[in-house]
C-alpha positions as a printed Julia matrix, in Angstrom:
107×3 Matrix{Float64}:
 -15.54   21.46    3.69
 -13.42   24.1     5.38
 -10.37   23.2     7.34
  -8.68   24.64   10.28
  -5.2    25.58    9.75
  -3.91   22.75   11.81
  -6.18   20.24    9.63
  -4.58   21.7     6.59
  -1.15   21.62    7.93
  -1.78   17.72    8.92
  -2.95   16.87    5.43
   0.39   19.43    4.03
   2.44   17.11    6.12
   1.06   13.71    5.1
   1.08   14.25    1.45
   4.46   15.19    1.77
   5.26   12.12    4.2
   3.47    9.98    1.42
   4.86   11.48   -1.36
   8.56   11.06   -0.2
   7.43    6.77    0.52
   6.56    6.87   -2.89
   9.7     8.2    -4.13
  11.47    5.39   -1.93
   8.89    2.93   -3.19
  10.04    3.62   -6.43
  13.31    2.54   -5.97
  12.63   -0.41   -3.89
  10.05   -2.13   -5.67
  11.33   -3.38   -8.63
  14.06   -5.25   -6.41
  10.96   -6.7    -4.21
   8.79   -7.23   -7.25
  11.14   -9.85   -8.28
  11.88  -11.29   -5.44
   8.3   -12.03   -5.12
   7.3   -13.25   -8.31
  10.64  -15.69   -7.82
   8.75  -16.94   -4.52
   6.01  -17.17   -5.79
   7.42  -19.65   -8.87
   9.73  -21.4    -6.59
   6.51  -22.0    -4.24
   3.97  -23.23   -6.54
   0.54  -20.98   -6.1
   1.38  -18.04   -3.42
   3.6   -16.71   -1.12
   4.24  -16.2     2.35
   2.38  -13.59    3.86
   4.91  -11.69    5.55
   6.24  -11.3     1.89
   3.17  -10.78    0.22
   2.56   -7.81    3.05
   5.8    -6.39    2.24
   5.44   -6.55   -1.72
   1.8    -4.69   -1.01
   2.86   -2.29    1.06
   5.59   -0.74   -1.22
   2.81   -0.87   -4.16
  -0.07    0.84   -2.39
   2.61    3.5    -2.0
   3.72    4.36   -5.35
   2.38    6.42   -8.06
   1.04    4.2   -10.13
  -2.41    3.08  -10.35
  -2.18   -0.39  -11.42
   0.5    -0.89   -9.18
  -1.58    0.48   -5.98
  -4.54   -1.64   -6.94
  -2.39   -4.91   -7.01
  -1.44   -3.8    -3.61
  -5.03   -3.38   -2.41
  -6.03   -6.71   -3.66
  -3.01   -8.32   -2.06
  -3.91   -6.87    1.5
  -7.44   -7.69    0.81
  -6.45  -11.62    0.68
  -4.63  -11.21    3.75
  -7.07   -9.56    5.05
 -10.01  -12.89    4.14
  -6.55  -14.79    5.97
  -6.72  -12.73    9.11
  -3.53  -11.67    8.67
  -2.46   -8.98   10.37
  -5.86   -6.93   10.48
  -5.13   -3.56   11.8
  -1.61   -3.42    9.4
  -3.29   -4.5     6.32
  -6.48   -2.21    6.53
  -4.0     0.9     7.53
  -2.02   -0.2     4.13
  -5.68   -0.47    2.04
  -6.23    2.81    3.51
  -2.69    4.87    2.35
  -3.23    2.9    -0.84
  -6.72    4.51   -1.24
  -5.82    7.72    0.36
  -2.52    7.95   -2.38
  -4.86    7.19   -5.43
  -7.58   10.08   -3.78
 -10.35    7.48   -3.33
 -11.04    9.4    -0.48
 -14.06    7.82    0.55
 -12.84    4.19    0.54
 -10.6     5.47    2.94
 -13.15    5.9     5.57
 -15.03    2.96    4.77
């Protein structure tokens, strides 16, 4: 597939963009990783989903594999919860774009 310049420049400047959110994920997450998994004890069997959407969307971000596909599975139970459609399928989406599963991104 060839790309105008302008395509190319797009996808330049969102790898960068997502590349830089992973760096910042990095730092944040462990912080929010425990956080959650302290809700989630304190709470008994899950946690809020504002949380939950939070903790996801830092772990679809980083650079980590397992980590991304914890984050995907998290926004896909929100998702069966109607939470916030549109948010959590843009999340699945960077989350599959970041790990190069390019065509689940279009799905």
């Amino acid at each position: 597939m060839v790309h105008s310049t302008d395509e190319s420049s797009d996808i330049e400047e969102l790898d960068l963009q997502l590349r830089l959110e992973a760096e910042l994920a990095a730092e944040a997450l462990p912080s929010l990783r425990r956080q959650y998994y302290e809700a989630e004890a304190a709470e008994g069997t899950s946690v809020n989903s504002e949380a939950t959407f939070s903790y996801a969307s830092l772990l679809v971000k980083s650079s980590k594999a397992e980590d991304r596909k914890l984050g995907i599975q998290l926004l896909d139970g929100l998702i069966e919860d109607n939470y916030h459609l549109e948010d959590c399928l843009l999340m699945m989406g960077t989350g599959y774009y970041t790990g190069k599963e390019y065509v689940l991104v279009r799905v």
